[in-house]
Backbone bond lengths (Angstrom), bond angles and torsions (degrees), N, CA, C in turn:
res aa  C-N    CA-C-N  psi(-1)  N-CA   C-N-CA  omega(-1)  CA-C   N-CA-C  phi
1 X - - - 1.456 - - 1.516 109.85 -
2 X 1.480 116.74 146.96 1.834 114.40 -177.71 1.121 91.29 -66.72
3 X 1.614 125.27 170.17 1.190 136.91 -151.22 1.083 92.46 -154.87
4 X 1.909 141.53 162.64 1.073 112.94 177.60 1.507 136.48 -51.29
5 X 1.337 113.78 -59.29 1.255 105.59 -177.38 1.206 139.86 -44.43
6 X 1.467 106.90 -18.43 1.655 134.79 164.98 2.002 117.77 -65.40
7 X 1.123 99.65 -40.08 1.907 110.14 173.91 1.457 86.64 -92.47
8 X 1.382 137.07 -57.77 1.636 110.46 -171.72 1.619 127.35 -48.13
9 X 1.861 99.11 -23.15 1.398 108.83 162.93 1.222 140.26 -48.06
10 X 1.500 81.67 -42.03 1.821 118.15 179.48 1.411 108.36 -59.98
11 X 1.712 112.60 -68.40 1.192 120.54 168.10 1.371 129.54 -22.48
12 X 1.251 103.23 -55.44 1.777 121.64 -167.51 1.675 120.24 -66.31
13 X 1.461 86.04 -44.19 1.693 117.60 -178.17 1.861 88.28 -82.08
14 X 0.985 151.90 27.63 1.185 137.15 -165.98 1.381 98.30 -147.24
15 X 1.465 122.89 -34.40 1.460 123.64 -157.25 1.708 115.65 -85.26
16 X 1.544 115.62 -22.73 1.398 125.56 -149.88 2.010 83.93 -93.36
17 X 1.406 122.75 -28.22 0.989 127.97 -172.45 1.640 127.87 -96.85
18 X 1.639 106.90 -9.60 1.139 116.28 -166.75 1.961 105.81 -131.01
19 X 1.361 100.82 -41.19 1.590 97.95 -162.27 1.709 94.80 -61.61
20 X 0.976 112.97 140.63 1.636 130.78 -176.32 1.910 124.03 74.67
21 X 1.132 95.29 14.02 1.238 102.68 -171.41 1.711 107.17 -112.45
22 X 1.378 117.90 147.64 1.301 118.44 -169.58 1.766 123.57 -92.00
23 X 1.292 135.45 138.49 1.291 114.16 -176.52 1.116 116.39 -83.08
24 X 1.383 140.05 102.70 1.614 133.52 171.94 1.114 132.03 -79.10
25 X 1.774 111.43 -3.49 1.524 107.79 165.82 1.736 91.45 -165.34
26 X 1.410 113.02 156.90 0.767 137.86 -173.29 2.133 117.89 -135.42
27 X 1.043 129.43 100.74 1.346 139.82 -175.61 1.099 111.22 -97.49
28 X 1.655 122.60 102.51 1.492 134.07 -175.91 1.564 93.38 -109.17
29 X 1.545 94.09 103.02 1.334 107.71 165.61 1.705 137.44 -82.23
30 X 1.390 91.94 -28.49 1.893 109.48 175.69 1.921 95.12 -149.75
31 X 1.270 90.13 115.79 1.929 101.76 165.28 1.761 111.15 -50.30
32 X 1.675 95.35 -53.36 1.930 105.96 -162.92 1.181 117.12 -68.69
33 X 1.534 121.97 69.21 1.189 103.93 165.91 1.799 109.58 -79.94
34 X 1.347 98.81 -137.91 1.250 113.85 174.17 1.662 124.52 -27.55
35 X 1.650 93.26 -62.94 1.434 134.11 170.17 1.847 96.87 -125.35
36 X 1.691 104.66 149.75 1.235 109.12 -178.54 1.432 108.52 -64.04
37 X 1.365 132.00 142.79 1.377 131.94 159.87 1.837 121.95 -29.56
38 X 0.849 141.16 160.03 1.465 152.05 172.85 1.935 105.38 -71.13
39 X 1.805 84.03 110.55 1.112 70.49 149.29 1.765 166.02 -28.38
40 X 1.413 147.89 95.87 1.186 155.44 177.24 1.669 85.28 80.70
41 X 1.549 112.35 53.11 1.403 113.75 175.61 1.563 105.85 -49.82
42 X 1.389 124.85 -75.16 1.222 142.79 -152.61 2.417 101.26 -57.01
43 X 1.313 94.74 -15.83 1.665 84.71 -144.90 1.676 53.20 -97.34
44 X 1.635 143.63 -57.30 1.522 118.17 -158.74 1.322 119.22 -57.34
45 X 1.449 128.37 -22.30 1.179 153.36 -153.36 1.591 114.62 -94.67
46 X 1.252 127.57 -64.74 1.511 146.35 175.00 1.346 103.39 -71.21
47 X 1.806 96.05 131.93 1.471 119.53 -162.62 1.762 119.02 68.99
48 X 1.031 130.87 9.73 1.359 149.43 136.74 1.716 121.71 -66.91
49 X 1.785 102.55 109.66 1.180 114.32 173.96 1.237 125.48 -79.38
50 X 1.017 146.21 124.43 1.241 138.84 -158.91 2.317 105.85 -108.17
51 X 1.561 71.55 127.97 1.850 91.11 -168.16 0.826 112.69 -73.85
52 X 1.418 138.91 -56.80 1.988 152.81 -175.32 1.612 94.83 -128.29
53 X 0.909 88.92 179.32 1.553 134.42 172.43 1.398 122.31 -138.96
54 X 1.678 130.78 71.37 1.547 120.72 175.02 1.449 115.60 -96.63
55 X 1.527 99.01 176.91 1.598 104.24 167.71 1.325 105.82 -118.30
56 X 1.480 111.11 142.43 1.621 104.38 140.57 1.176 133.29 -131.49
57 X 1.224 130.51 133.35 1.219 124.46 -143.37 1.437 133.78 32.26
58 X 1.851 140.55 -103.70 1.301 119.78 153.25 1.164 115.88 -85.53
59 X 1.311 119.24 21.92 1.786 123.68 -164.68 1.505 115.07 -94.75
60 X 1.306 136.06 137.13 1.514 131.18 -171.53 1.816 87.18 -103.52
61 X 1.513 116.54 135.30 1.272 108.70 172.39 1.348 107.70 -119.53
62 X 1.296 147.90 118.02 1.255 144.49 176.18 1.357 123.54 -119.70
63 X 1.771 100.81 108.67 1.425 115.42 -159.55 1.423 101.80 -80.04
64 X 1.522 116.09 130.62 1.339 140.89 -179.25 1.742 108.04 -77.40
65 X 1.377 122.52 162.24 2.098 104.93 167.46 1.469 94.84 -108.86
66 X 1.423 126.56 40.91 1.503 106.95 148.42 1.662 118.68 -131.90
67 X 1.370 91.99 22.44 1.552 117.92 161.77 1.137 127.52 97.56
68 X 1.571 110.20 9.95 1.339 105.71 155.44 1.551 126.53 -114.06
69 X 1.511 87.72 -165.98 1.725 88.74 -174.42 1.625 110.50 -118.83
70 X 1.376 116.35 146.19 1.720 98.72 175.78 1.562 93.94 -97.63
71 X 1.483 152.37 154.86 1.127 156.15 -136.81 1.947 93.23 -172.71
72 X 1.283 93.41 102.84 1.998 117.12 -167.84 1.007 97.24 -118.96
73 X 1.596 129.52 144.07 1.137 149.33 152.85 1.418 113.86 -133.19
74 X 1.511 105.57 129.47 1.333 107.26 177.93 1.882 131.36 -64.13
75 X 1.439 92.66 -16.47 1.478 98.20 -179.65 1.185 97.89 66.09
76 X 1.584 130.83 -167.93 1.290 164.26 170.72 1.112 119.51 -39.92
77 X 1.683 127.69 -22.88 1.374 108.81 -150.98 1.356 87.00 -179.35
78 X 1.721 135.45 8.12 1.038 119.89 -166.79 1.538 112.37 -106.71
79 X 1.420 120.04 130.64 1.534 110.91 166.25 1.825 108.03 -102.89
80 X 1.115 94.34 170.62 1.632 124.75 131.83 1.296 141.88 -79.30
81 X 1.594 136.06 125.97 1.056 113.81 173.36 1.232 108.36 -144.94
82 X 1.659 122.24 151.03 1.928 99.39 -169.18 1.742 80.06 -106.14
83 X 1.442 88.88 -174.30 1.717 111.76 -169.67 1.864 92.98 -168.28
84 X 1.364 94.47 135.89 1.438 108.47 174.22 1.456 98.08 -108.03
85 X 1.311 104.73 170.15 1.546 121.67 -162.57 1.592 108.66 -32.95
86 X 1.462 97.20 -66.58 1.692 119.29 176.77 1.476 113.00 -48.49
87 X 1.511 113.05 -61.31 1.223 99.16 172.05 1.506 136.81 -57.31
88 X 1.473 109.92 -31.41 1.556 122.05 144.22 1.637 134.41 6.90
89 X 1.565 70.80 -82.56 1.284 119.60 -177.32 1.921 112.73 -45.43
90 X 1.536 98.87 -73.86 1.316 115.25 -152.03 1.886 81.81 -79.35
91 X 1.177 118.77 -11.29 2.032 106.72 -161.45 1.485 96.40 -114.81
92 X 1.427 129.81 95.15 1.435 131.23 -166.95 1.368 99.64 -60.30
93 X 1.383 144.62 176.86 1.393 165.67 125.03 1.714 94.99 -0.63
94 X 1.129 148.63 123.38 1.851 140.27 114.93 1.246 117.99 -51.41
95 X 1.231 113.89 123.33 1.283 129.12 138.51 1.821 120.34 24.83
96 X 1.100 112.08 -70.80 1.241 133.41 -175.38 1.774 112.36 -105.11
97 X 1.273 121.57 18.92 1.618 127.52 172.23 1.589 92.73 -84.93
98 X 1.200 112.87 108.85 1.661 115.88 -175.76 1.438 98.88 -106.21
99 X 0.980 159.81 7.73 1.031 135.43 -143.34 2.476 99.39 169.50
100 X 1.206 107.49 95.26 1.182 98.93 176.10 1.626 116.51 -138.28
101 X 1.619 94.36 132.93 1.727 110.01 -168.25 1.710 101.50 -78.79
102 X 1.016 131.00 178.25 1.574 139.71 179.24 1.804 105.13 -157.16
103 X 1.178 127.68 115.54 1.602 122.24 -165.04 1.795 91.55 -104.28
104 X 1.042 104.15 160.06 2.106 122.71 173.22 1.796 77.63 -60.31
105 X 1.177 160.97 -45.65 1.217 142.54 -121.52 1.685 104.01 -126.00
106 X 1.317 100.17 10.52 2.162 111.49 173.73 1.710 94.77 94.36
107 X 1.299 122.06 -38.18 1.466 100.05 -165.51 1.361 134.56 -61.73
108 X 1.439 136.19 153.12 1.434 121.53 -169.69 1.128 98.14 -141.03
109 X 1.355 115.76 143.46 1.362 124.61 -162.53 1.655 103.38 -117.48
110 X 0.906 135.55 130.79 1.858 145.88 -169.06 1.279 101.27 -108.75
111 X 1.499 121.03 113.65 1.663 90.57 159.93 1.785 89.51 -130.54
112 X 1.223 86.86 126.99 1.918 134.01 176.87 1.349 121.29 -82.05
113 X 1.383 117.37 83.34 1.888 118.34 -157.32 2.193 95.70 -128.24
114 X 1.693 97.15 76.24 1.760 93.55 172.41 1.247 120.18 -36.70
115 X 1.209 90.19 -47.06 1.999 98.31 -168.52 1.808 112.04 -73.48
116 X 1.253 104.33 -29.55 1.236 115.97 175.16 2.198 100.14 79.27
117 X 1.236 104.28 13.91 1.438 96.33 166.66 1.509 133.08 -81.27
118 X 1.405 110.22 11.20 1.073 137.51 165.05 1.585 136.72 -56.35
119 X 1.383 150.63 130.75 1.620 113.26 -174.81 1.787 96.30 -137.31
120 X 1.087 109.19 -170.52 1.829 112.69 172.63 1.644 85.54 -155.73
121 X 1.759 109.28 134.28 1.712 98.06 167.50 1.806 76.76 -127.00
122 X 1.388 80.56 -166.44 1.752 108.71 175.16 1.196 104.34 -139.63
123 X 1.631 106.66 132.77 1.721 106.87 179.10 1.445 96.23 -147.55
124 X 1.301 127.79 158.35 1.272 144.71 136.62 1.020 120.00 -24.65
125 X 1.591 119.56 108.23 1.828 111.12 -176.44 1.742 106.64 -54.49
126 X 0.970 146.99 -52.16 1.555 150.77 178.51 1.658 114.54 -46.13
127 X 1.738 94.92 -31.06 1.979 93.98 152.74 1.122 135.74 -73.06
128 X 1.209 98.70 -41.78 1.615 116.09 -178.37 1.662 114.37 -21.66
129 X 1.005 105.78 -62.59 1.562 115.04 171.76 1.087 125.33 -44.42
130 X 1.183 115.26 -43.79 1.591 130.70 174.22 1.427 115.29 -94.98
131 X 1.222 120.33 12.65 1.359 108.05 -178.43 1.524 130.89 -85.55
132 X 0.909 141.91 171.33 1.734 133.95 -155.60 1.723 100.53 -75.11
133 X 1.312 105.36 -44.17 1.516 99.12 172.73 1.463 126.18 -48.94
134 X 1.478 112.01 -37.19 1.391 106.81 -177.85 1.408 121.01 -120.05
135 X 1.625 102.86 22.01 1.559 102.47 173.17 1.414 99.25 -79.89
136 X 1.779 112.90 152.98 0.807 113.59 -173.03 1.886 147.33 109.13
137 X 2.136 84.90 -46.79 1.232 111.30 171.13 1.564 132.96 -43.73
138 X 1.317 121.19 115.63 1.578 116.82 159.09 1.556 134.35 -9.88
139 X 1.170 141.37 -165.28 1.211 149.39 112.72 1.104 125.05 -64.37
140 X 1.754 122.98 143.11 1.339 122.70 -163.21 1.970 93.33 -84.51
141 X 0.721 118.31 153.97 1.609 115.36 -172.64 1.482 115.63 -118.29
142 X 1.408 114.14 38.21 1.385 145.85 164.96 1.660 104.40 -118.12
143 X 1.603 115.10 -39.63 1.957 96.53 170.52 1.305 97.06 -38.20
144 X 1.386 86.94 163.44 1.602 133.69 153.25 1.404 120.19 -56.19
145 X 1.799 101.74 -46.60 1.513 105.60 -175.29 1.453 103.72 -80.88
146 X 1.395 149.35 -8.30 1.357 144.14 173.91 1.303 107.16 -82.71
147 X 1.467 98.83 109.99 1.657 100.37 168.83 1.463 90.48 -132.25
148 X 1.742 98.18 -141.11 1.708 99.06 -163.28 1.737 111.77 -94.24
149 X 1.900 100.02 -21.38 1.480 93.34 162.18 1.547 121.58 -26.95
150 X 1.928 94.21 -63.72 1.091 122.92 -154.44 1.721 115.44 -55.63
151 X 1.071 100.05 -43.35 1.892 112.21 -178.70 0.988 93.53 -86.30
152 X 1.507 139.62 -47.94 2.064 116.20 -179.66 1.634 112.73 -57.36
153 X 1.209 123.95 -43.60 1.539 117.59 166.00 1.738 116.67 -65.57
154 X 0.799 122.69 4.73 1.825 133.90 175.16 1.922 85.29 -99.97
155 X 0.685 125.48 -72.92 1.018 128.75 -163.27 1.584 138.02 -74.21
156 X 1.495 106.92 -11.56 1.601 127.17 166.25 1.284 109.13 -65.71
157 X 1.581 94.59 117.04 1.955 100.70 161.08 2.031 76.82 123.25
158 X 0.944 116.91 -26.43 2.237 104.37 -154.95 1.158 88.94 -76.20
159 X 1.339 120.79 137.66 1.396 136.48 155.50 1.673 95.02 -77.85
160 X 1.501 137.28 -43.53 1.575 138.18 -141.43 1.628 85.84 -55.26
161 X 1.629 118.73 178.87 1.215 122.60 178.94 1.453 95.94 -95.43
162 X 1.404 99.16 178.89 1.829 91.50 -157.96 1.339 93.22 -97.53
163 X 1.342 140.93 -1.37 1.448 125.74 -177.33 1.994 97.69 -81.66
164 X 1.542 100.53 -42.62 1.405 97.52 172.43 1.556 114.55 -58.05
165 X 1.196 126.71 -22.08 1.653 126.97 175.31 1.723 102.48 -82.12
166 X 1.092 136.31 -29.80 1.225 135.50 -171.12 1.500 99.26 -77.53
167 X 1.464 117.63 -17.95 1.805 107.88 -174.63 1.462 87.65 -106.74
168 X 0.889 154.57 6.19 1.430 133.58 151.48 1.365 125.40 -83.88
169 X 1.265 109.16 146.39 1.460 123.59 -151.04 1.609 111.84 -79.35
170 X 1.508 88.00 -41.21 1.781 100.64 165.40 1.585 118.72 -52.17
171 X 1.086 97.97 -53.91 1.900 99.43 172.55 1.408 110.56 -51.28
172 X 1.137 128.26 -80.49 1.787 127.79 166.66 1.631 104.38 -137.72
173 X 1.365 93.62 176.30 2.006 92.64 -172.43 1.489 110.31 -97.94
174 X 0.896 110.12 177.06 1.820 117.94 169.78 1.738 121.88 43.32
175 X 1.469 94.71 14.39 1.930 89.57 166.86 1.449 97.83 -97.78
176 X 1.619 114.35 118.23 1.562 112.85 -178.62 1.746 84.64 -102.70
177 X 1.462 106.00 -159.28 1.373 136.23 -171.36 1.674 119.44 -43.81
178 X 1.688 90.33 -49.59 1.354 95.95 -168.04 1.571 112.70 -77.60
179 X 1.501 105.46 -33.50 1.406 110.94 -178.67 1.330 129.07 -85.50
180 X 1.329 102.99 -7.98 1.484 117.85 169.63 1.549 105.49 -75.21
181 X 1.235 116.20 -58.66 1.430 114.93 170.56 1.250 121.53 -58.30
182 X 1.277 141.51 -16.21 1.495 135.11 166.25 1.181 103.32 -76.26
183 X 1.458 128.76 -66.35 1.174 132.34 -161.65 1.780 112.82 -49.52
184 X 1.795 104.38 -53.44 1.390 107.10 163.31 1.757 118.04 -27.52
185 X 1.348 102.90 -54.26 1.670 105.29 -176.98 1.212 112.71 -48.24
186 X 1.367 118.89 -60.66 1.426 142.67 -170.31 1.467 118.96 -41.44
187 X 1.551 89.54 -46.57 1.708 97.67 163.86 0.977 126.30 -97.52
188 X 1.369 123.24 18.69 1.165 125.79 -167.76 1.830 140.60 39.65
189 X 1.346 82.16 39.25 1.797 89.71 -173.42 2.005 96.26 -109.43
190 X 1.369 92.80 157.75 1.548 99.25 171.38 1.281 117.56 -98.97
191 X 1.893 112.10 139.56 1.238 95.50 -160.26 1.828 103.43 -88.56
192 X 1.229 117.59 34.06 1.430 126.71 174.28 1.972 98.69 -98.36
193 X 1.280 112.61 -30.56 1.457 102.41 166.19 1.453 132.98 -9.37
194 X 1.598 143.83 151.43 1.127 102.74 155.55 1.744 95.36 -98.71
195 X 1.327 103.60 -176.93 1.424 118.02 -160.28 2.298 93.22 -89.63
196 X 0.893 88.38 5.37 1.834 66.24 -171.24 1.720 76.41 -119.39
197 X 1.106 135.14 61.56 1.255 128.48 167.67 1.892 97.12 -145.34
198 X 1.450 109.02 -16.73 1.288 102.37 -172.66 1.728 106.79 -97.96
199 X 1.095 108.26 94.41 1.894 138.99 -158.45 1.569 90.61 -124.11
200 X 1.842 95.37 165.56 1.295 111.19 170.24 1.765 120.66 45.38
201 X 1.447 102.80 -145.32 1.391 112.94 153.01 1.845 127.98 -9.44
202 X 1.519 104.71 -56.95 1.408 124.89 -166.46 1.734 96.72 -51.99
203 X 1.562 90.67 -49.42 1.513 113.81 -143.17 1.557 97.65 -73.70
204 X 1.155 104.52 -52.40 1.948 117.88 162.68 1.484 113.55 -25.65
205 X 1.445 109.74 -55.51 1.494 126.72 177.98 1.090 111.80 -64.00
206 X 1.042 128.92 -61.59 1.175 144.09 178.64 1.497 113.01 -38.25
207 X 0.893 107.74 -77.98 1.832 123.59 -164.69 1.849 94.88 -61.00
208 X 1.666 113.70 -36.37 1.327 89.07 -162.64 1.603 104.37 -93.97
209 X 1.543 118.68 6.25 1.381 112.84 162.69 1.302 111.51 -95.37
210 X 1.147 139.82 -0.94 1.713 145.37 131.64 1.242 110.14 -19.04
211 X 1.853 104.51 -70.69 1.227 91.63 -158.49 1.251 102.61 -105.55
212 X 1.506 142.50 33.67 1.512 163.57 163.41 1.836 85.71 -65.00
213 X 1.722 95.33 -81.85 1.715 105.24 173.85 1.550 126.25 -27.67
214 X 1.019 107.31 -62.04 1.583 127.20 -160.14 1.916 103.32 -59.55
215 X 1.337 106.85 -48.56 0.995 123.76 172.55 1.414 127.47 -69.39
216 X 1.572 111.82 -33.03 1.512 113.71 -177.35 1.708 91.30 -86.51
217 X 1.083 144.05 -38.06 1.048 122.46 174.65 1.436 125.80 -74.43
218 X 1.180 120.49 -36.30 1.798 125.17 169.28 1.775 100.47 -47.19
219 X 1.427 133.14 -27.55 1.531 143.64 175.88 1.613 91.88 -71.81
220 X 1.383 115.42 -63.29 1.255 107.95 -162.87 1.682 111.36 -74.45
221 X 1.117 131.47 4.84 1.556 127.89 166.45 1.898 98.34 100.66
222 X 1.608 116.54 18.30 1.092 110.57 165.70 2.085 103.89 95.24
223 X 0.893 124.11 171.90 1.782 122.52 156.27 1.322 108.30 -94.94
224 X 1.387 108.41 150.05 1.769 130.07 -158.56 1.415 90.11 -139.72
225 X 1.756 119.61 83.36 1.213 126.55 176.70 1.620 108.96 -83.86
226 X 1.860 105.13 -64.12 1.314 111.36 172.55 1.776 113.70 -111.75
227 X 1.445 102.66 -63.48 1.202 122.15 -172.43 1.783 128.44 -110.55
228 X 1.587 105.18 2.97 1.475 93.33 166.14 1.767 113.29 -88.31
229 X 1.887 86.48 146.70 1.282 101.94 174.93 1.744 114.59 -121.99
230 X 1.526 120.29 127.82 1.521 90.79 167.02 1.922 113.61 -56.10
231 X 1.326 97.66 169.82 1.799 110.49 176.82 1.292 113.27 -59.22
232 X 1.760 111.25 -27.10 1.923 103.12 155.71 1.132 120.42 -101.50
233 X 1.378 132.25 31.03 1.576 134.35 129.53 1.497 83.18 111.27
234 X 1.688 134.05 36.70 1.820 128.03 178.72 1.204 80.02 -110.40
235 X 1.742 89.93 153.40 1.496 113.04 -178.64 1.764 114.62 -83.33
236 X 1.021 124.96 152.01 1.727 110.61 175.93 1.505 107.50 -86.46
237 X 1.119 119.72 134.13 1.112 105.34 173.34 1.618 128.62 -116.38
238 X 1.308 120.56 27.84 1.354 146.76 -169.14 1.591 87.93 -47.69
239 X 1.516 116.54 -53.17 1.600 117.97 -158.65 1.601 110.55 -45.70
240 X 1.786 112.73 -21.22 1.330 103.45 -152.24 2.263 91.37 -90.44
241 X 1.105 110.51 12.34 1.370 117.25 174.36 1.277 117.58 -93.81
242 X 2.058 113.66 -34.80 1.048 90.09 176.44 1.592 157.55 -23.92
243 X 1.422 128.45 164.32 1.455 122.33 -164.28 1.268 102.31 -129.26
244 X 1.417 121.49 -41.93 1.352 117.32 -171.71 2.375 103.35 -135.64
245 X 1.345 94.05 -39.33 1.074 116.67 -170.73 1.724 107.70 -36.59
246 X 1.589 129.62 106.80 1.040 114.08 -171.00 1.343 124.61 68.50
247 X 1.271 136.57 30.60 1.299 135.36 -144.08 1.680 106.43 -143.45
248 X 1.650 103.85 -5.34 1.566 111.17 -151.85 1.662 104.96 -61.48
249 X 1.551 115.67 123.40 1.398 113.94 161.85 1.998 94.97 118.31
250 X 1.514 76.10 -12.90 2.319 73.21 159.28 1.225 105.97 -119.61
251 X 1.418 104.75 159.81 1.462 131.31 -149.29 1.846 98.73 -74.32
252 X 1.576 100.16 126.46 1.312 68.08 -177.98 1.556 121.16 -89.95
253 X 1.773 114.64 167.60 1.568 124.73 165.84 1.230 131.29 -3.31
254 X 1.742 105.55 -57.21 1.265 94.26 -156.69 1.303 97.64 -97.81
255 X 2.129 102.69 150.19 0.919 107.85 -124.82 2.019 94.02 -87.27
256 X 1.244 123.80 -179.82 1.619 130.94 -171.77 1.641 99.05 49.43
257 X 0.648 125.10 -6.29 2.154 128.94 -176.80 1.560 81.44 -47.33
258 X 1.522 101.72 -72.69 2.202 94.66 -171.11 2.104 91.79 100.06
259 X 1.317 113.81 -60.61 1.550 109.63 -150.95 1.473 117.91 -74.78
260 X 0.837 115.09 -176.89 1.737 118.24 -155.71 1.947 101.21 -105.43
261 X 1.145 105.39 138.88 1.624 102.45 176.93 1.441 107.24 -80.70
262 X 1.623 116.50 129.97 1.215 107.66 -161.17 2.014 103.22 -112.46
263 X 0.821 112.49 -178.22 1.914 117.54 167.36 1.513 120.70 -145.18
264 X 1.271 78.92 144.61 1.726 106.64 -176.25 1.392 117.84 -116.86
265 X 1.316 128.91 158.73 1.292 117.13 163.71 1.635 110.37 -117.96
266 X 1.000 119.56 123.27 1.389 150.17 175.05 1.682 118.34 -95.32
267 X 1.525 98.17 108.36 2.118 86.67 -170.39 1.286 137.87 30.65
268 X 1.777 107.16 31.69 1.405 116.14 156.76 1.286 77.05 120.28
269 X 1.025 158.16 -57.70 1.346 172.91 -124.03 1.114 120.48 -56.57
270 X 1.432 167.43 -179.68 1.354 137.80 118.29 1.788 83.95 -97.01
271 X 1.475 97.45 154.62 1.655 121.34 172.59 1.624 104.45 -127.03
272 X 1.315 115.68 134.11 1.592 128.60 -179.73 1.743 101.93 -121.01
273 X 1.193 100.36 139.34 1.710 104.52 -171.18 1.359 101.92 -173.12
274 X 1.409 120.94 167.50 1.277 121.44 169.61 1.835 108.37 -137.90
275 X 1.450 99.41 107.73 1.660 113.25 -176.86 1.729 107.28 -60.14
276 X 1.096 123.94 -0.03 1.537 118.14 151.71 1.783 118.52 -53.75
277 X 1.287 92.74 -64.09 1.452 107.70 -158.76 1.457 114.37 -92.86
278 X 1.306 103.76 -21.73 1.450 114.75 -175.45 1.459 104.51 -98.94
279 X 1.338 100.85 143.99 1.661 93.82 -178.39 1.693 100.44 -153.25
């Protein structure tokens, strides 16, 4: 599944081409995604300029000027991709392009979801906040205001291990699998820890190799395991940095360590770490 830095990709690659520009057509190719599409999608949608482009958490939010928001998630398998006239042109429709934007300015936006775990709603910007998707939600762990205070009080009282607290959404948003396990390295904590032990110091470490991760990959165009694409069709290549992630049975990085990165499975999970360094 994209992870943040993978939809912030999205975002970025999305904004230089879309924010201020109007939708003049809209092509609803399959209703079923996730959840069925919105009703009289195309007639709420077309002739709507679109103001920002935010995220929240893995969510793409794109504020409309008649006050709402469309609220996208890529699901499992879903990209974005733009196409100018030409490119249009010469690259017919796939199979699985469910869903395609058209701007006053030629660009067209594809979004391509195989699995179909993907959704688009429409809400009232003044809901947004309150809406079922994001009640509940973490801190994004790119603020300013998330430091290590912030995640040791999230985390006082949990027996769970802290890599299992780093994938819950309640704790903060958008650290999935892979980035939980790097970041773990970084600070050198094990993700067998329990989570109400990672205080003070820990927590310092912690949070600021979060967002060490989060950031070096949003630079690198996100990780390109199977199916992420940036919005002009480049691959991410964050994966080729990995440290431990997927790596089990090579030596790890850091340097005189000598020992082998090993794996665990954690709530279905696979977990990558190295019990040298991590503790």
């Amino acid at each position: 599944m994209p992870e943040l830095p993978e939809v912030e990709t999205v975002r970025r690659g999305l904004v230089p081409k879309l924010v201020g520009r109007r939708i003049v057509r809209l092509v609803q190719r399959r209703r079923d995604l996730r959840v069925p599409l919105p009703a009289k999608f195309a007639q709420r949608v077309e002739g709507r300029m679109i103001r920002a482009i935010d995220r929240r958490a893995k969510y793409l939010l794109l504020r409309l000027d008649d006050g709402n928001t469309l609220i996208a998630h890529l699901g499992m398998s879903g990209r974005m991709t733009l196409h100018d006239a030409t490119s249009a042109a010469e690259h017919p429709f796939e199979r699985h392009d469910h869903v395609v934007f058209e701007t006053d300015e030629g660009w067209q936006v594809r979004f391509n979801d195989a699995r179909r775990f993907g959704l688009m709603l429409l809400a009232a910007d003044e809901a947004v906040p309150k809406h079922k998707l994001f009640k509940g939600l973490g801190p994004e762990p790119l603020d300013e205001a998330f430091d290590g205070a912030a995640l040791a009080s999230r985390l006082k009282g949990r027996k769970t291990p802290i890599k299992a607290a780093l994938l819950d959404q309640k704790t903060l948003v958008g650290v999935g699998n892979i980035y939980a396990c790097e970041a773990l390295f970084l600070a050198g904590i094990s993700p067998r820890r329990s989570a109400h032990t990672v205080q003070g110091d820990r927590a310092d470490r912690l949070v600021a190799a979060i967002k060490r991760v989060l950031l070096r990959s949003i630079d690198d165009g996100g990780s390109t395991l199977r199916d992420h694409v940036q919005p002009g069709g480049e691959l991410g290549y964050f994966q080729t940095r990995f440290n431990v992630y997927d790596r089990a049975g090579i030596v790890c990085p850091t340097p005189a360590c000598g020992k082998l990165v090993k794996r665990l499975v954690q709530s279905g999970r696979s977990t990558f770490y190295c019990a040298h360094c991590q503790r």
